[in-house]
N, C-alpha and C positions, 0 to 999 in steps of 0.2 A: 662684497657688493659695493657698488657706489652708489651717491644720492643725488636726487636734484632734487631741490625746493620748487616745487611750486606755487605754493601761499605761503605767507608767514607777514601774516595783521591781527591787530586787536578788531576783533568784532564782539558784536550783540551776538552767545549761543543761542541753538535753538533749544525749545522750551525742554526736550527730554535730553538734551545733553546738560541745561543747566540744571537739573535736576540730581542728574544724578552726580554732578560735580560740588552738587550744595550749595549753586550759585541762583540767586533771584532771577527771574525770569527774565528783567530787564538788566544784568550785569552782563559786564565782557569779560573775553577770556580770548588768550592766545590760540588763533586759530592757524595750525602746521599740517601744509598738505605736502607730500613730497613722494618720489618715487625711489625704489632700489631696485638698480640693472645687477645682472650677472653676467661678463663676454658680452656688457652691449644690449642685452635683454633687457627688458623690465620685466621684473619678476613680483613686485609687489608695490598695492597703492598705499600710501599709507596719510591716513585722514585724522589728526588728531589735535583734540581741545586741552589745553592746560589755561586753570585760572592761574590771575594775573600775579597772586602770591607765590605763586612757586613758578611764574614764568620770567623773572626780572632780569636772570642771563641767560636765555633762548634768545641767541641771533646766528642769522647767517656765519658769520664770523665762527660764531661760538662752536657752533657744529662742524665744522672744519675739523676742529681739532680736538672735541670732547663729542660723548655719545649724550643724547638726548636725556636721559636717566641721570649721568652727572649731572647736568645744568638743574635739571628741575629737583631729586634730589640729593644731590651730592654722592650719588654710585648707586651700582645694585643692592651695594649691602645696605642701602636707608630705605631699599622699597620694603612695603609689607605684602599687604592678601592683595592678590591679581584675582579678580575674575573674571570668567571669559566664557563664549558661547559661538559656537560655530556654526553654519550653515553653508545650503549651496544655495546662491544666489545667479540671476541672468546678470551680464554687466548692461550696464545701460549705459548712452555716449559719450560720458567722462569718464567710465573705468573703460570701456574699452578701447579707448584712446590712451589713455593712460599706458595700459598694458600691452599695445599694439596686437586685442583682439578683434574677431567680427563683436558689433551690439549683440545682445543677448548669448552670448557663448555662455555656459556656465564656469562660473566663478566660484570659487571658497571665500566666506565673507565674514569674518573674525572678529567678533567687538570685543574690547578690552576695555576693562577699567581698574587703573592701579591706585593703589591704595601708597602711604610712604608708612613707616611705622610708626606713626603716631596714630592710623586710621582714618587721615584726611586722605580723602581723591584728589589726585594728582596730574592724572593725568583718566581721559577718552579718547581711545583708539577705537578706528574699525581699518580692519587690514583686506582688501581686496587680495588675491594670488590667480593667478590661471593654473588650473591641472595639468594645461600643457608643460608647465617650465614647475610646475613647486606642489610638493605634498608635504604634509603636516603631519609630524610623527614627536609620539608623547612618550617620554618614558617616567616612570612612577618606580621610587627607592620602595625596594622590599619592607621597609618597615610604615610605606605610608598605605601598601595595599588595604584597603579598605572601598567598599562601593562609594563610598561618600570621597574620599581624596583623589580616587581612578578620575573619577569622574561619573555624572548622572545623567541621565535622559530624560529629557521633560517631553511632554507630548502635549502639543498645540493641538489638541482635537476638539473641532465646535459641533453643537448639535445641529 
């Protein structure tokens, strides 16, 4: 795939991204909006906060030539726990622009939050996709089969 940056500024998060980053409601954090084509497509929006501790070499530049994971930190093998939560979401007029959909098409809408091994959060992703160009396929090592490492289902059900 290829990328374009769209944002890449020090901003104030919002209050439940700096929360769950472990940042005070009024701290900044590297805020990186960018898209990935496939043949010219966009195939994925990809929205993500890194505090400013583990952002010091996330730049334009840097992404050229390292993946996002090196800069913040140092390869895949320094990340830890990833968790994640997936949903279908309508795009609303910035992902579907983004993604050269109609507004409210359904979307696949991916929050990630990664952990490095030390158990500090690193990084907040949410990954927009369109069904039309991308599906999401999990595969799980025979020795992590477990309901718990497969993966679980919560159910938002209100009275």
């Amino acid at each position: 795939t290829t990328m374009q940056i769209l944002l890449l500024e020090v901003q104030r998060c919002p209050a439940a991204i700096a929360g769950s980053l472990g940042l005070l409601d009024d701290e900044e954090a590297l805020h990186l909006v960018r898209t990935r084509s496939y043949r010219s497509q966009p195939v994925t929006l990809l929205d993500g906060w890194i505090p400013m501790g583990f952002a010091k070499a996330v730049t334009a530049k840097a992404l050229e030539r390292k993946s996002l994971h090196e800069l913040i930190a140092g390869g895949f093998q320094q990340l830890g726990r990833v968790a994640q939560s997936v949903n279908a979401a309508l795009a609303d007029p910035v992902v579907a622009h983004a993604l050269d959909i109609e507004v409210n098409s359904a979307t696949l809408k991916i929050d990630r939050l990664v952990h490095n091994r030390d158990g500090a959060p690193v990084h907040n992703l949410t990954i927009w996709t369109t069904p039309l160009r991308t599906r999401l396929v999990l595969e799980v090592a025979a020795d992590d089969i477990d309901g718990y490492n497969v993966g679980r289902l919560l159910h938002d059900v209100r009275d």
